[in-house]
C-alpha positions, 0 to 999 in steps of 0.5 A: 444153693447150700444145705437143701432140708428133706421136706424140700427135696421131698416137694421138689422130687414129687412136684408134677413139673418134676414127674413130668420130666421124669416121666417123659425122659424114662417113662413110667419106670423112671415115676414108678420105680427108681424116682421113689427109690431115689427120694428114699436114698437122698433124704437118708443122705443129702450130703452126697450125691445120689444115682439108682437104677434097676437091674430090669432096666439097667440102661436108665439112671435117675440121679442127683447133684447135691453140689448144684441140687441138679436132677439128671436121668441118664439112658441109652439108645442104640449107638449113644448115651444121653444124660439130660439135666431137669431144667427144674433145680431145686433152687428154681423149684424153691424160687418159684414156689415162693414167688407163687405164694407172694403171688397169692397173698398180693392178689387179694381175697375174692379177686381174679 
């Protein structure tokens, strides 16, 4: 993907699809607290790869791939750990979101 800018890591990690994900991996702690923290962090520094957690829920782990622009959470239930990647990449985001806009504009006004 290369060089990501901040405005679309920003709109990747704050779009609902992204939330979503989060949200029914980690629950509203991962939305709550660490998403935020984690946008805070990676827009400081998009060149390396980024992970927070909370010392209240030290068994959660939201993170970044800078390399692949890969979202993953990581958590552990009794006996295993997981570490699912958002199918949503930054590079899926940005594809789809442009080819939602050509979408629009070949639509045409006033047609459905």
């Amino acid at each position: 993907m290369g060089m990501a800018d901040t405005s679309q890591i920003k709109s990747w990690l704050t779009s609902i699809a992204v939330i979503d994900w989060v949200e029914n991996i980690l629950g509203k702690h991962g939305t709550n607290k660490l998403l935020p923290e984690l946008i805070k962090q990676i827009c400081s520094d998009t060149q390396n790869d980024c992970r927070v957690y909370t010392s209240d829920r030290p068994n959660m782990v939201l993170g970044i791939n800078t390399l692949t622009w890969t979202l993953w959470a990581g958590f552990k239930k009794p006996g295993k750990i997981y570490t699912p990647d958002c199918p949503i990449t930054l590079e899926k985001f940005i594809l789809g979101h442009q080819s939602d806009v050509v979408k629009r504009k070949n639509k045409g006004f006033g047609q459905v």
